[in-house]
C-alpha positions in Angstrom: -20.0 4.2 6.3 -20.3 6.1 9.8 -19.4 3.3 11.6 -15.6 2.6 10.2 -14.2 5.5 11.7 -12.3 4.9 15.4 -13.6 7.7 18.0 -10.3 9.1 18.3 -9.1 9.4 14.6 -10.6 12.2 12.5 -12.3 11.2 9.5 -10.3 12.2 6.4 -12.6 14.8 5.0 -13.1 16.1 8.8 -9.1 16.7 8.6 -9.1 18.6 5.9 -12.0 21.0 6.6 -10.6 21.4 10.2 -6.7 22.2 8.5 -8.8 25.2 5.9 -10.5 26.6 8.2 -7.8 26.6 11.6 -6.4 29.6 10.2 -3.2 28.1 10.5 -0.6 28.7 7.8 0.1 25.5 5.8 3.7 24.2 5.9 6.1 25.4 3.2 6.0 23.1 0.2 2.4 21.5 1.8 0.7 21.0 -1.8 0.7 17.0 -3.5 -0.2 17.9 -7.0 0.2 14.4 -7.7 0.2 11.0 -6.1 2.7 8.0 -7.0 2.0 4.5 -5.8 4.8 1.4 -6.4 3.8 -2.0 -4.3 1.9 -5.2 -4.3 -2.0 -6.1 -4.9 -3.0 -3.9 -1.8 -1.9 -0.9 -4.0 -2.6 -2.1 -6.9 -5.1 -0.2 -9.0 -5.1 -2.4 -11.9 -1.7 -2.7 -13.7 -1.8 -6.3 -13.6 -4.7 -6.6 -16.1 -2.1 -6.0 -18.6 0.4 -8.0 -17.9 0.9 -11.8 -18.8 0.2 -13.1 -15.2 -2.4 -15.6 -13.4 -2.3 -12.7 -10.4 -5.6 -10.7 -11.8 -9.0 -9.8 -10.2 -10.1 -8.5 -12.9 -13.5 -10.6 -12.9 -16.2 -10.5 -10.8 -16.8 -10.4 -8.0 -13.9 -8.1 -7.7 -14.8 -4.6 -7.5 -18.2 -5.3 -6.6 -19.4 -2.3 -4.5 -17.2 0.2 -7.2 -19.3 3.0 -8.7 -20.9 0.7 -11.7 -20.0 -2.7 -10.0 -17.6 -3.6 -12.8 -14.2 -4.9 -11.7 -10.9 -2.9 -12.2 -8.2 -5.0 -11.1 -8.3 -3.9 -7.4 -8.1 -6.8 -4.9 -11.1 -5.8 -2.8 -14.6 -5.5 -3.7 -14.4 -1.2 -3.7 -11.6 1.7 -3.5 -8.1 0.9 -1.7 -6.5 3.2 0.7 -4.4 4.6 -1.8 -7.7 5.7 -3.6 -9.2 7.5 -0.3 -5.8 9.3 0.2 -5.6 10.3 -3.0 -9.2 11.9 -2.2 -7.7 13.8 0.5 -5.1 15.5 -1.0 -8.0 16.6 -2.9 -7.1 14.5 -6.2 -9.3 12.0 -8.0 -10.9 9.5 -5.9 -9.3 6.5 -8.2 -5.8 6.5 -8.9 -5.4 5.3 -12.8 -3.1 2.4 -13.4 -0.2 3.1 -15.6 -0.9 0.4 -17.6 -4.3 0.9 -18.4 -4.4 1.8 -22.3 -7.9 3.8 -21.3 -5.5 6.2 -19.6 -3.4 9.2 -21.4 -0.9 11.5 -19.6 -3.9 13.9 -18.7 -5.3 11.8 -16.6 -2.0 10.6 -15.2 -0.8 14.3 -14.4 -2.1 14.0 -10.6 -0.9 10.5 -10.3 -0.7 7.2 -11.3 0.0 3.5 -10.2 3.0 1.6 -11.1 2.3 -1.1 -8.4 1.6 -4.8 -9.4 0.0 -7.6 -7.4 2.3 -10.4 -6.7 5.7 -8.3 -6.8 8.2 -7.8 -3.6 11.6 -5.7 -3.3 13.0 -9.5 -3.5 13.2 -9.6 -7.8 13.0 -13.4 -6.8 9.7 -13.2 -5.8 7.9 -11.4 -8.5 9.2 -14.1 -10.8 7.5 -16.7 -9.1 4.2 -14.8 -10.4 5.7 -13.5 -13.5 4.7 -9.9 -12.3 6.8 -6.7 -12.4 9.4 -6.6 -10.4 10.4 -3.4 -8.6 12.8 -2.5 -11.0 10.0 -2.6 -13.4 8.0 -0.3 -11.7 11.1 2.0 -11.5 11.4 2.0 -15.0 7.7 2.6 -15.8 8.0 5.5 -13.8 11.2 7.2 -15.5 9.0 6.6 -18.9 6.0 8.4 -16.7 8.8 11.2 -16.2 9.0 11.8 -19.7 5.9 12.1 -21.0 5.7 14.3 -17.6 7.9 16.5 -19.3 6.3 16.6 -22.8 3.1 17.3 -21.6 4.0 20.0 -19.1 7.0 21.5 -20.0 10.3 21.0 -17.6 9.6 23.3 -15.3 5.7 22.2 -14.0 7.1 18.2 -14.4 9.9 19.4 -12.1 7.5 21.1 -9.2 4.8 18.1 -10.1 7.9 15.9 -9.2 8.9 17.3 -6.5 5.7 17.9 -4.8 3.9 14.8 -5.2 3.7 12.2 -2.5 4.7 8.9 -3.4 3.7 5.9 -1.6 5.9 2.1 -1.1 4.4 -0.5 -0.2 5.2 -4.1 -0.2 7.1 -6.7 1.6 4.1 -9.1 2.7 4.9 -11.6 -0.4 8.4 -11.4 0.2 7.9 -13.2 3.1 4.7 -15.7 2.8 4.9 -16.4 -0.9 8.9 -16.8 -1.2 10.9 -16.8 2.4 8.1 -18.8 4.5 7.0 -20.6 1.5 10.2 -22.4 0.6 10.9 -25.3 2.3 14.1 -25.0 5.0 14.7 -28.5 6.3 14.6 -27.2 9.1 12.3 -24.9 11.0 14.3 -23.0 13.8 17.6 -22.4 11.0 14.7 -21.0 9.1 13.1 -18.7 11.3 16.9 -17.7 12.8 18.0 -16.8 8.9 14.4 -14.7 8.5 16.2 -11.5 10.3 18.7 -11.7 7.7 16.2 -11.8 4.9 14.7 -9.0 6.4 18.0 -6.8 5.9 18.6 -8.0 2.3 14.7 -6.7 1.6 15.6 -3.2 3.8 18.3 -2.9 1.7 16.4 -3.0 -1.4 13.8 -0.4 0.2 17.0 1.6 0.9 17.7 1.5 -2.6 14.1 1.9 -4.3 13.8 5.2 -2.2 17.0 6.7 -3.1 16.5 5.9 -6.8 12.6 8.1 -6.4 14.4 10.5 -4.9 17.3 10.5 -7.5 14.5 10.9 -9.9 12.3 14.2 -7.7 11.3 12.3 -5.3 10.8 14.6 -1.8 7.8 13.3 -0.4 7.9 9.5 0.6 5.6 7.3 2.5 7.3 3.8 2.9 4.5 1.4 4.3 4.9 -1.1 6.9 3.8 -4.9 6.8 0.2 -5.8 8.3 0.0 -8.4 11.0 0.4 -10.9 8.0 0.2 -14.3 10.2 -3.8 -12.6 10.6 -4.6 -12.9 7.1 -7.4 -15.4 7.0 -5.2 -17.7 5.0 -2.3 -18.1 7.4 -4.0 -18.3 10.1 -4.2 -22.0 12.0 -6.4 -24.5 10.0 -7.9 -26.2 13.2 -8.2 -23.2 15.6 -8.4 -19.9 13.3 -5.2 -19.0 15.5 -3.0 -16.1 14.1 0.0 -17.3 13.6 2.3 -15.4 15.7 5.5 -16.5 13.6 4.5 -14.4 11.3 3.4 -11.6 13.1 6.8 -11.3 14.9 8.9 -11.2 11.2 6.3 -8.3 10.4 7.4 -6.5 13.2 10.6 -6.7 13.1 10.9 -5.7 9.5 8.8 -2.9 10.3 11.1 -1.8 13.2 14.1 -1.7 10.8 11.6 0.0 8.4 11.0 2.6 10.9 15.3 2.8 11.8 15.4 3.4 7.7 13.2 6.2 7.7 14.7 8.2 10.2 18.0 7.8 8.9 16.6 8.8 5.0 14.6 11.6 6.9 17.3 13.0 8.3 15.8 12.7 12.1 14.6 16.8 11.2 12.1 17.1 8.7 14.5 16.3 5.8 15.8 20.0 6.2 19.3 19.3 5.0 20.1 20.4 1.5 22.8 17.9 0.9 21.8 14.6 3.1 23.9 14.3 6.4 26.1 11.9 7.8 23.6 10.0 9.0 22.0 9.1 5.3 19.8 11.5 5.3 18.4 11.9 1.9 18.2 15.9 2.1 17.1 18.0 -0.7 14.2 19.3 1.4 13.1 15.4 1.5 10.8 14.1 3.9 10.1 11.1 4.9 7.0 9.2 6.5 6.7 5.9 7.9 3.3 4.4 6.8 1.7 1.9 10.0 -0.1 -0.2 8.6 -0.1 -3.2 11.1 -1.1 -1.0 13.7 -4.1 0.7 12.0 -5.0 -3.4 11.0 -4.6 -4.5 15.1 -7.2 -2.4 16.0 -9.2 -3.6 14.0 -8.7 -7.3 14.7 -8.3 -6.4 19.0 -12.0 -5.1 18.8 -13.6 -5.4 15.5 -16.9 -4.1 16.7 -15.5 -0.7 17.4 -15.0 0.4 14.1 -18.1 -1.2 12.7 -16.9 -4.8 11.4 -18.2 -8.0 12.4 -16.3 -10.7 10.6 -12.2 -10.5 11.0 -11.0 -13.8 10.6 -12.6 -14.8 7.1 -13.0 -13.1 3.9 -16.3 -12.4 2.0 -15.5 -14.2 -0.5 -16.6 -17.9 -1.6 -17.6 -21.0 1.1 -14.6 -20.7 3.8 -13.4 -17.1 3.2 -10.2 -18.9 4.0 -8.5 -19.6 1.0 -10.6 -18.1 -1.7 -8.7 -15.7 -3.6 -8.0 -14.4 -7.2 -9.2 -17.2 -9.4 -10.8 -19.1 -6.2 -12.5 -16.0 -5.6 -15.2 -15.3 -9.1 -18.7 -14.8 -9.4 -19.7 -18.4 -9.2 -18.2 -18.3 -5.9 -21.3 -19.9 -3.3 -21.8 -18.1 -0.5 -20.0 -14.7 -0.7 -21.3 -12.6 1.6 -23.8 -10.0 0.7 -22.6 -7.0 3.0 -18.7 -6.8 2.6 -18.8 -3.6 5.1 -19.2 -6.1 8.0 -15.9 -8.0 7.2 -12.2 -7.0 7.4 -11.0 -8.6 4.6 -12.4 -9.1 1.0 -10.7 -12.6 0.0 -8.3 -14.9 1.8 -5.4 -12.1 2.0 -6.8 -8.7 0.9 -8.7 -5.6 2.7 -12.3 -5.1 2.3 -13.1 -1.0 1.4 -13.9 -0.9 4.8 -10.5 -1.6 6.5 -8.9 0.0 3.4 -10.6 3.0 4.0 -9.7 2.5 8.0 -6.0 2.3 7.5 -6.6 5.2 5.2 -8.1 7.3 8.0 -5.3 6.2 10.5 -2.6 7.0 8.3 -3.8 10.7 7.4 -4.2 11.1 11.4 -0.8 9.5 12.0 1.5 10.6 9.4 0.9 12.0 6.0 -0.9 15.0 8.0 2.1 16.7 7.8 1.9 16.7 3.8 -1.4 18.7 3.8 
């Protein structure tokens, strides 16, 4: 796929040849042994096929341009960012969902997924789904510790711990399946109050990332919303509009976001071995903001440069405006026969291509510094 790659933003495997050969000693503490991943169906790699939920893609055409074709409970018709940066860190190119029965702790030793589609910080809104809420995921992950330990010993769990990168990322459902989604009675009270629900959910994210780090946590890349009022299905019925609503919660949350991770960084690198008076986490922790709406805005400001054609429809089904999950099978009329030309896969999720985008912008924006 030549053509997904911005001018200016080193291809991921580019990166890494240029960092091995530059000569250049590699930070101390540089090596991810292991990738984590707790979220939403973006990062989802197929936890949700075992859970008693209506949430799945586990059907055709999901995961229709993956290796054999066969779907594996990834929202998109191919690999998800988390996959490709897995890949870079020079791990497997498919992160393994924790869930998955097919998967021992072998193959979860460099990583594994305790994301589920449908889930939020907000516990609320994971229960509208019957998904796992982030406490869930929390708890998968201390039982992940301790087979960790069993199968490695203490000490090579503890440096596997400490050395992986683990990756956050949710928040969109928070907001268009539960805040936006219920009704207010009134629209201005509602968008006023939305700043506030925005702190409650930072709070949360405050929380999750001290409990990783409670747990060995050091490396932490907490992802931003998308332009979520661009998704295909919120966007305006009659003119295809993004609606901007939307767009502006997204950004404010991720401004607080960013606030967040400076503080739990430390503002130096995460140097401090006891935290700081500002909240630093410290320990040697670092922490990473992960941009994900800006990687997605380029894309949708000039969709030709990076090789797409289609931004404000899915692939999937007659309108590619409100197919998804269920709506979105292999009887589906009409779903496109070249995904690579679209941004979006269904109503709400990333195509490969975009997935592999954001992937590519995020190695060249911010986990760079973890190779």
């Amino acid at each position: 796929m030549s053509t997904l790659r911005r001018r200016s933003l080193l291809p991921i495997t580019l990166l890494l040849q240029l960092h091995i050969l530059s000569g250049v000693p590699a930070p101390a503490a540089a090596k991810v042994p292991a990738l984590f991943v707790f979220g939403d169906s973006t990062v989802d790699t197929g936890n949700n096929n075992y859970i008693s939920t209506v949430i799945k893609s586990d059907f055709a055409p999901y995961g229709r341009d993956l290796r054999d074709g066969q779907p594996t409970g990834r929202f998109s018709n191919g690999r998800l960012a988390v996959d490709f940066i897995s890949e870079a860190f020079g791990l497997p190119p498919l992160v393994p969902a924790y869930l998955d029965s097919n998967a021992d702790i072998s193959s979860l030793a460099t990583g594994a997924c305790f994301a589920s589609a449908g889930a939020g910080y907000d516990n609320a809104t994971s229960d509208l789904f019957s998904v796992m809420p982030i406490w869930e995921e929390l708890e998968y992950f201390k039982e992940y510790t301790s087979r960790l330990r069993s199968f490695h010993g203490d000490a090579k769990a503890e440096e596997t711990l400490s050395e992986a990168l683990y990756i956050v990322s949710m928040g969109t459902n928070d907001f268009l399946e539960n805040y936006y989604a219920m009704p207010s009675g009134d629209a201005a009270r509602h968008a006023a109050a939305a700043p506030e629900y925005a702190g409650y959910l930072l709070g949360v994210a405050e929380a999750f990332a001290r409990a990783l780090h409670a747990l060995g946590a050091r490396k932490l890349d907490l992802n931003g919303l998308p332009p979520m009022g661009c998704l295909p299905l919120e966007r305006r019925a009659m003119t295809g509009a993004c609606t901007e609503e939307y767009n502006a919660a997204a950004r404010a949350f991720n401004a607080g976001l960013r606030d967040l991770v400076a503080r739990l960084d430390g503002g130096g690198g995460g140097a401090a071995a006891d935290g700081d008076e500002e909240g630093g986490l410290g320990d040697g922790a670092r922490v990473v903001y992960g941009d994900v709406y800006g990687a997605v805005e380029e894309v949708l400001a000039d969709p030709a440069a990076h090789g797409f054609e289609v931004v404000g429809a899915g692939c999937c089904g007659v309108t590619g405006r409100f197919e998804m999950g269920y709506m979105c099978n292999g009887a589906s009329p009409l779903t496109c026969a070249d995904a690579g030309k679209y941004a979006f896969w269904d109503a709400i999720h990333p195509t490969e291509h975009l997935h592999r985008f954001i992937a590519d912008r995020k190695m060249n924006t911010s986990l760079y510094v973890f190779l």
